[in-house]
Every structure is written in C-alpha cells, then in structure tokens.
C-alpha positions in Angstrom: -1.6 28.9 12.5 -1.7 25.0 12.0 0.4 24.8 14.9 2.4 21.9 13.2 6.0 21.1 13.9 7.0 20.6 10.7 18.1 13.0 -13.8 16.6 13.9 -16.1 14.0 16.4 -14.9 11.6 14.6 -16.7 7.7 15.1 -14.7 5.9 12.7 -16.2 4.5 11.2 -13.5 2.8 14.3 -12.5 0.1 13.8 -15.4 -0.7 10.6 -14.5 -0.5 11.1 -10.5 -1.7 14.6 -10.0 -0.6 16.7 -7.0 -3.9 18.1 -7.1 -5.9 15.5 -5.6 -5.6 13.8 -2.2 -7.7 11.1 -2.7 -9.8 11.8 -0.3 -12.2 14.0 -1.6 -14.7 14.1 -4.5 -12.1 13.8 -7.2 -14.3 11.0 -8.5 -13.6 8.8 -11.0 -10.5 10.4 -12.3 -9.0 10.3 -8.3 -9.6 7.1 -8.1 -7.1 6.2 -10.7 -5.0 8.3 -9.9 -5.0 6.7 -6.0 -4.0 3.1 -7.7 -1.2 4.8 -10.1 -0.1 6.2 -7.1 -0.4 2.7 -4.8 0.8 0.5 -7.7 3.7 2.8 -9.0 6.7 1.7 -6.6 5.4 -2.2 -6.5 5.6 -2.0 -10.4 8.9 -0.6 -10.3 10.0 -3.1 -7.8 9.1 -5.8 -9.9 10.8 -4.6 -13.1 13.9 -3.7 -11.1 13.8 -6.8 -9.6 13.1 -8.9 -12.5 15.3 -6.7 -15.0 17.5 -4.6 -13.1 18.5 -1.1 -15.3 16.6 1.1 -12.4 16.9 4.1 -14.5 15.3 2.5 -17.6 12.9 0.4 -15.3 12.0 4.2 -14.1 11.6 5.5 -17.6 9.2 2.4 -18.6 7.1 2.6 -15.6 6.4 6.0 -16.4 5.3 5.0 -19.4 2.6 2.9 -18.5 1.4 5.3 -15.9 0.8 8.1 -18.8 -1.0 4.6 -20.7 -3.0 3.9 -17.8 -3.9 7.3 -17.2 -5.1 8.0 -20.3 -6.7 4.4 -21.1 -8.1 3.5 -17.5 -11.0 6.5 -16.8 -12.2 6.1 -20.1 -12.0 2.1 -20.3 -12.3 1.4 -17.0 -9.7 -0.3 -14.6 -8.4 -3.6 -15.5 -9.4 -6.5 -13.2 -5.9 -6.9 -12.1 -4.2 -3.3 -12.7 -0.4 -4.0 -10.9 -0.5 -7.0 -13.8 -1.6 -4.6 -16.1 1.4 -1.8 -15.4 3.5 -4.8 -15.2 3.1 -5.8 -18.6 2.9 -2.6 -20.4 6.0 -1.3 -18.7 8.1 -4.4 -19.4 7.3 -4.4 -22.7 8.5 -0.7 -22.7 11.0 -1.6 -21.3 12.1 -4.5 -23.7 11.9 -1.3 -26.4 14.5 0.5 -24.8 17.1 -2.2 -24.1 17.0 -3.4 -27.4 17.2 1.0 -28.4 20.0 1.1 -25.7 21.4 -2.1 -27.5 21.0 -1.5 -31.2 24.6 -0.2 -31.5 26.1 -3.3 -30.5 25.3 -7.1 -31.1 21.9 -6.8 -30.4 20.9 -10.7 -30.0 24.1 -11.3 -27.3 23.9 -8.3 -25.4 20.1 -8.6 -25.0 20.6 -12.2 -23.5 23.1 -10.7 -21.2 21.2 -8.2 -19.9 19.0 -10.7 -17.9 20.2 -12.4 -15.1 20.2 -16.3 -15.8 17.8 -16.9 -12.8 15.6 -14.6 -13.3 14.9 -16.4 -17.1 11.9 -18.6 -15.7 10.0 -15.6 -13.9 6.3 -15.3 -13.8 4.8 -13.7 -17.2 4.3 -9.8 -16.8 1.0 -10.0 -17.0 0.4 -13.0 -14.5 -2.1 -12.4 -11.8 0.1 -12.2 -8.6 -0.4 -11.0 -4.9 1.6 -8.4 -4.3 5.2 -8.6 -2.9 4.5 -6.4 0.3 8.5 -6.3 0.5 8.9 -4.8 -3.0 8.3 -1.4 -2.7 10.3 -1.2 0.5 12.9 -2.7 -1.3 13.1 0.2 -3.7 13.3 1.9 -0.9 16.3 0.8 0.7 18.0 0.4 -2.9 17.2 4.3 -3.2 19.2 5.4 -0.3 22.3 3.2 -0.4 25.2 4.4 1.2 27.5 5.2 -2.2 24.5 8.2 -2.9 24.8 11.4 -1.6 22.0 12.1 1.7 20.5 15.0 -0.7 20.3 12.5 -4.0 18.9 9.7 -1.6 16.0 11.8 -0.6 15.7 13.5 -4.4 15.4 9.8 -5.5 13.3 8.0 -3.1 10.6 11.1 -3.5 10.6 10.6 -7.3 10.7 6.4 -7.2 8.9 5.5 -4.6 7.0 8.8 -3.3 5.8 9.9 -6.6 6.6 13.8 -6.5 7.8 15.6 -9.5 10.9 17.4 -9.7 9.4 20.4 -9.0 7.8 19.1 -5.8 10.9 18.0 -4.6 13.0 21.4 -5.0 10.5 23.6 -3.6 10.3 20.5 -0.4 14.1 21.2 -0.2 14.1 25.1 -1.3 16.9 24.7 -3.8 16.3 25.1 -8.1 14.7 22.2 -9.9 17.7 22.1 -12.1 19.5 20.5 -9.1 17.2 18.3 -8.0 17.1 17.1 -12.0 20.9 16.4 -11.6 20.6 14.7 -8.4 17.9 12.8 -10.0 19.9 11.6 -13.0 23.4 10.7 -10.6 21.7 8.7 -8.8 20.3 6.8 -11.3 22.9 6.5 -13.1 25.0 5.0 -9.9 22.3 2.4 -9.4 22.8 1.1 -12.7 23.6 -2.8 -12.7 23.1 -2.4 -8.8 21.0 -6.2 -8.0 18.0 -5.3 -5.9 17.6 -7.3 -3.2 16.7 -6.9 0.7 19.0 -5.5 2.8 20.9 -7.7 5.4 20.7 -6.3 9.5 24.2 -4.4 8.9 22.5 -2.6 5.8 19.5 -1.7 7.6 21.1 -0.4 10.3 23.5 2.3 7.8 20.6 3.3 6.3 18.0 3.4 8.5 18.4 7.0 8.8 17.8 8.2 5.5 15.1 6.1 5.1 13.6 7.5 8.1 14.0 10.8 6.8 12.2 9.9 3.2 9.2 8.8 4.8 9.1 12.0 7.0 9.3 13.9 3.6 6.6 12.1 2.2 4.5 12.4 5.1 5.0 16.2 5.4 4.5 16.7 1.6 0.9 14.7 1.9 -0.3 16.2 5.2 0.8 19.7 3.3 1.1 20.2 0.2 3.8 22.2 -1.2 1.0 23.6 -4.3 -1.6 22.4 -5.8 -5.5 23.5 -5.2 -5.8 20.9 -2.2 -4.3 21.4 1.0 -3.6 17.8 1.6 -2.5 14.8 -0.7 -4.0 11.7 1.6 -2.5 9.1 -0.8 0.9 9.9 0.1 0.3 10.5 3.7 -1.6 6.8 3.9 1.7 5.3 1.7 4.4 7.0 4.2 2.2 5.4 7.1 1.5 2.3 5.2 5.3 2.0 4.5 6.4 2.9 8.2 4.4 0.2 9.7 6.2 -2.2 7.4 9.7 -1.0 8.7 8.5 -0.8 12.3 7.7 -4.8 11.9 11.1 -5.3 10.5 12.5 -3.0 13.4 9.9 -3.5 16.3 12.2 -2.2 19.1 14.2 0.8 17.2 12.7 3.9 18.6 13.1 6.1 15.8 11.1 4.1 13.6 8.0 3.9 16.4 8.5 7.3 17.1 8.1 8.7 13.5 4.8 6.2 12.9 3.7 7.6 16.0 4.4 11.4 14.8 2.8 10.5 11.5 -0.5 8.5 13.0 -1.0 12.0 15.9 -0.5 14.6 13.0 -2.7 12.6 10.2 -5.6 11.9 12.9 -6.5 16.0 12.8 -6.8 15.8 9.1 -10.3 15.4 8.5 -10.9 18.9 10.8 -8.0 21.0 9.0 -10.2 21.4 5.6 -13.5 23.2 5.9 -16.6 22.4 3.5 -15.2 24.5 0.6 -11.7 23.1 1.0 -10.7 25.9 3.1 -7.8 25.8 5.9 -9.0 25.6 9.3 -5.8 26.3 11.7 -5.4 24.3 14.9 -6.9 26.5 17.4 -10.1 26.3 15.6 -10.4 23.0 14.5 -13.5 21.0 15.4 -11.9 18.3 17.9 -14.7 15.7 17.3 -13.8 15.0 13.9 -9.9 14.0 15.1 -9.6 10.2 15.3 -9.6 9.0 18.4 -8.3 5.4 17.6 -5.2 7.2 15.5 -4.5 9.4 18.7 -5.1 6.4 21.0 -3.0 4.1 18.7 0.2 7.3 18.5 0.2 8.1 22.0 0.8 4.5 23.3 3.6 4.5 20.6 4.8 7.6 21.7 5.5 6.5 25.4 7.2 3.3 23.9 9.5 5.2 21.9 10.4 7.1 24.7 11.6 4.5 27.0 14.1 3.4 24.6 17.5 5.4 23.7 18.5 7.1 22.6 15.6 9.4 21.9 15.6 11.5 19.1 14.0 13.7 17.1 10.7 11.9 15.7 10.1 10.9 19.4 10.2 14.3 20.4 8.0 15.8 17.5 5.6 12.9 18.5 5.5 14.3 22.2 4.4 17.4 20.9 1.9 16.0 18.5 0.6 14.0 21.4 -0.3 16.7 24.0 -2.0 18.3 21.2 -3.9 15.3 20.7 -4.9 14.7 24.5 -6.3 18.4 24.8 -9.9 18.8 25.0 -9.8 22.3 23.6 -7.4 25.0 22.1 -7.2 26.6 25.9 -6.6 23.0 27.4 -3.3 22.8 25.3 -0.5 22.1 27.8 1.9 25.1 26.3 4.5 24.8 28.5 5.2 21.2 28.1 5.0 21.8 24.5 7.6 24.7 25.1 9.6 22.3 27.0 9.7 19.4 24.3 10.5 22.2 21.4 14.2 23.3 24.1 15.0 19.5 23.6 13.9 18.9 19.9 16.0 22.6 18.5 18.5 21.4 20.8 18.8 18.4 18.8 18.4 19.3 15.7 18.6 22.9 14.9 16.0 22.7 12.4 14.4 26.2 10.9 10.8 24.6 11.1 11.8 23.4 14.7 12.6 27.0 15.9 9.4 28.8 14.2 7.3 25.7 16.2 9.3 27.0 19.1 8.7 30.3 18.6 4.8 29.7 18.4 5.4 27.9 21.8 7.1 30.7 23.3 4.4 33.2 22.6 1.6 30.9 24.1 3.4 30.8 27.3 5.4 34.7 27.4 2.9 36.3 25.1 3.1 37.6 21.7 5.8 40.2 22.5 8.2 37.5 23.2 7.4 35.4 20.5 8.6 38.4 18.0 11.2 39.0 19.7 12.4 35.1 19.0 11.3 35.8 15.3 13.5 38.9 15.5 16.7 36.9 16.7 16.5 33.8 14.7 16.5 36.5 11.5 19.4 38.2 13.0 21.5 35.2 13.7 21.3 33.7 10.5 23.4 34.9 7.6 21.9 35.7 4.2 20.4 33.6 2.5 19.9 31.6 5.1 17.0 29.0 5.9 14.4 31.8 7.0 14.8 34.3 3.6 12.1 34.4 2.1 10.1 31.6 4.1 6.4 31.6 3.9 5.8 30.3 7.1 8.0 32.6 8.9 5.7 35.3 7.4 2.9 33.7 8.5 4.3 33.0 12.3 5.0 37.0 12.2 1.8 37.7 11.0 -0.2 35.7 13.6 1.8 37.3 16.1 1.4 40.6 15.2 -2.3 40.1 14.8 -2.2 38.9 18.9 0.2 41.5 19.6 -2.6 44.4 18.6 -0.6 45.6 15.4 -3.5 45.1 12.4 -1.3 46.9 9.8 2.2 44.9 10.2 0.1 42.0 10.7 -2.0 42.6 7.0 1.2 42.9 5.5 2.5 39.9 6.4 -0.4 38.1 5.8 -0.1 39.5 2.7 3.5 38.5 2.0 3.2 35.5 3.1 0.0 34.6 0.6 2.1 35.8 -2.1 5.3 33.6 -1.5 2.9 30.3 -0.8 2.1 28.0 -3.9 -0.5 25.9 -1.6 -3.7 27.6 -3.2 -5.6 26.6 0.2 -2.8 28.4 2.3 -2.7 31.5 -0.1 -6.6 31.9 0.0 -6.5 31.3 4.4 -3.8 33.8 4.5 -5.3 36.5 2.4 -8.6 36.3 4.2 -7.1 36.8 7.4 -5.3 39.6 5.7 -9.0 41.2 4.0 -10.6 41.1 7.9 -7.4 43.0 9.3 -8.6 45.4 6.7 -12.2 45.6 7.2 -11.2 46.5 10.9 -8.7 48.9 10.2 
C-alpha cells in the first residue's frame, strides 16, 4: 500500500491538456505543451473574465484556443509569448460569441454594453505582458463564492482553474458525470455578470475553506490519478502547490493554509520513488528513501510545527503530521506507527472522512497486527448503510487485500487484489494490483 492519507459536460479541455501525462516524464514534445496549456489556462481565463466578464462564455472561448493551440503549437512550434497568444485567439472567440449571443437583439448597442466603460482602454489581447500572479487566484476565489453550492464550488474550480474534465471530477467525488455537468453549467450560469475582482479580508475569510478544499482536490488528483496510463499528473500537483504558496502569503499566520502546503510539499517530496523505471507503482514500504527530497521534507516539516502552534488545528495540520513522521523515518521499520495511529484518533475524530478511517485502519494493523486491522475493515463496512462511502471502493479492496496477504490468507487476499484491479481506472494501480494478485498465485 502507498500508505497515503488521502454545465455543459462539455471535455474539451481534455484534448488539449491530457490526463495522461504528468509532465514529468518523457512525454516529449507533445507534454511540453500540454504543461503550458495547463499553466497558461486559468491566467488566460482570468484575463478574459477580467477584461470581459461573461465567465461562462470566457470558459467556452478559452477552450477554444486551447484545442487551437494544441493542434497548431507541436507542429508550429510555441509562440514566443504563448499566454499573449491564448489571449488573443480566445478573445477573439469570444468577440464571435457575444455578437452570436447578441444577434437577436440590437447588435451594435448591446455589444457596447457588454464592456464595462473602464475596461475600453485595456492592453491589446495580444500585448506582451508579465503575468498577473493574482489572476488565476482570482478565478479562484470567484469560483467558490458563497451564493454556489460547496459541491458546485469544487465541480467548478476543478474544471476553471484545475483543468479536469467532467469525468475526472465525478469519479474524484464518486457521483455520475451527468451531475457534475449540471453543477458545472449552475454555476456558470450564477456567475454570469458577477465583476471579478479580489476579494476583501471578510471575503477571504468566508471562503477560505472551500478554497482550501479545491486545492486539496487538485493536489490529490495530481499526486494520483483517478485514470489515465500515468500514476501521477505533476502539473497539477506543482499548480495546487504553486497556488497554495500564493494564499499562504496572502494568509501568512492562518494555519490551515500552512498546514495543507505543508501536507502537499511532505506527500509530493516521495514522488519521484513511487514510479519504478517502467512507470510501475512502487508502495511506501518499499520505496527507495534516497530519491525523497530532502529540502521538500525539510521545508514541510518546519511548516508543519508552525501550523501546529496555532488554533485551532485542523485537519490539513493533522494529515501533515502524519505525512511528516513518514518523512523523518530512515526506513519502512523506523516508521513511528503508533504516533501515526495516534494522529489518525484525532484526524477521524475530526472529520469522519472514509479515506481517513481506511488510513487508520492501515495504522491499526501496523501497531495490533493484521487481525485487528480486518477487523476495523469489518466494522467500518458494518456501520455504514448501503451505499454508503465504502461500496464498491477500490482502495478499501486494496487495504483488505494487503491485510489478508500479512494475515497468511493468499486466496482471500488474490481475490481482492483482484477486485480491486478491476474497479481501479488508474492503469498503474490496476497493473500493481494484479501483479501482487499473479505472485499470490504462483505461491498457492
């Protein structure tokens, strides 16, 4: 096991930013455009949104020009200043469909309307311009205003500002794609005429939390992916980092915020050990500790013991704590279980999360033995009602499977295995969990 805590339906983006490469490895050519659609995407939308307003048709236009670039760019070459490039081809797609949007009314006077009177002297699209650093933060506040529903905040940040498809997102949240499409398309639709501008300190603070939470999402959908053929998507990990260093400067002594960029900076510093030559999965306990990043560790665990001293202390400070003794230990046996045990009585205790309690139940075993992890397995199935946020889990397969393998039960173990691979649409995951199932076999 890793040993990890953890409208309009329209997809377009995934064609021009795959799920299937993290940017880290030898996508070549092709990755590397895909890594600056995937930087460039929320800054672009910021911009429009900014200049234009119309979020939902800003949306539809940046899209646009990430299918243009991502067809144009690998076989052209990047442009010398590519965010000035989106720029301009999305606002010119997005000129098109005001004047569509338009065309049944006095086209001429509405069209003037539609632009706010100070924004009339902006910067040309296509005008070489430093990035605005606040921009894509921006979006993301305007993405989980308080009006939106907590599940349509999340649905729409991950599309906007995240880049994940639809799909992504319902299989994050285990709920149909049709849903997540609607939430998608409320929201938007809510937003319209909304002016996008930072939010003041009382704003910040009614928000904060969702935010929090969207950047925890994004995080956990780059350091795993929920499909693809790559276990991790690096670009969205490094942009949920890259963003949570910007809040934490906005919000230097909030301890939520230090605590989840010190949860994020422990967890992303084993990630060049979890993939083996081939791509394979490598779980925790046999990871090869000299490829984790020191300075990342270094730099989480002084955050985590800052985030600590202030209250009150919540759940990204605790997931941090864990994520830091794994850090500090030398080896797989050096691991300081019952601490870890300890921190996971706090964090379910807080938050009675399912991904919580199966970390807890891997805790448990360490310290009682495999027996009594199963036996936690056993009740956390029985005291939740069907369906319930453990039917038909993958990981909770998985858990089940590792512990029957330790227990000395080879058959019950293959078949989990087994059942697990088949519910997982990570091919990485599916191919780890299969091989472990093919030894059982070969022993049997």
């Amino acid at each position: 096991m890793d040993g990890d805590g953890r409208g309009d339906g329209d997809d377009r983006v995934s064609v021009s930013v795959s799920g299937d490469s993290d940017g880290d490895g030898d996508g070549g050519r092709a990755g590397g455009v895909e890594d600056l659609l995937r930087l460039h995407a929320p800054q672009v939308l910021g911009a429009l949104v900014r200049r234009y307003g119309h979020f939902g048709l800003a949306e539809d236009a940046v899209q646009e020009a990430l299918l243009a670039a991502a067809g144009q760019w690998p076989a052209d070459g990047v442009p010398a200043n590519p965010r000035g490039w989106l720029i301009k081809v999305a606002s010119r797609r997005l000129t098109d469909l005001l004047r569509a949007e338009e065309s049944r009314r006095r086209r001429e006077e509405k069209a003037a309307r539609l632009v706010p009177a100070h924004e009339r002297t902006a910067p040309s699209p296509g005008e070489s311009r430093a990035p605005n650093g606040d921009d894509t933060l921006t979006l993301l506040f305007l993405c989980c205003r308080p009006e939106l529903s907590p599940a349509a905040r999340v649905a729409l940040t991950l599309r906007a500002v995240g880049g994940l498809t639809t799909a992504e997102i319902a299989r994050a949240h285990l709920v149909p794609e049709a849903t997540i499409a609607r939430r998608v398309s409320r929201a938007k639709e809510k937003l319209r005429g909304t002016p996008f501008r930072r939010p003041d300190a009382a704003e910040l603070a009614e928000r904060l939390g969702a935010v929090l939470k969207v950047l925890y999402l994004i995080f956990t959908e780059g350091h795993t992916a929920t499909s693809g053929q790559r276990l991790r998507r690096g670009d969205l990990a490094r942009e949920a980092i890259r963003l949570t260093r910007v809040l934490r400067a906005l919000l230097p002594h909030d301890g939520r915020v230090t605590g989840l960029l010190a949860l994020m900076l422990l967890t992303d510093a084993r990630a060049a050990a979890r993939t083996g030559p081939h791509g394979e999965l490598v779980p925790l306990d046999e990871q090869d500790r000299t490829l984790w990043d020191r300075t990342a560790i270094a730099e989480g665990t002084a955050l985590v013991e800052e985030s600590l001293r202030r209250a009150p202390v919540g759940v990204y400070q605790v997931q941090a704590a864990v994520a830091a003794l794994h850090g500090e230990a030398a080896s797989a046996r050096d691991t300081d279980w019952p601490q870890i045990l300890a921190l996971y009585d706090v964090l379910v205790a807080l938050a009675p999360d399912p991904m919580a309690a199966l970390g807890r139940a891997v805790a448990l075993s360490m310290v009682r033995g495999a027996r009594a992890g199963l036996a936690e397995l056993d009740r956390l199935e029985a005291a939740t009602a069907a369906p319930g946020p453990f039917a038909g889990n993958r990981r909770l397969y998985a858990v089940r499977a590792h512990l029957l393998e330790r227990a000395g039960e080879p058959v019950a173990a293959r078949a989990a295995y087994q059942e697990a691979a088949r519910r997982t649409l990570s091919e990485p995951e599916a191919r780890y969990l299969s091989r472990r199932a093919a030894r059982l076999a070969r022993d049997l």
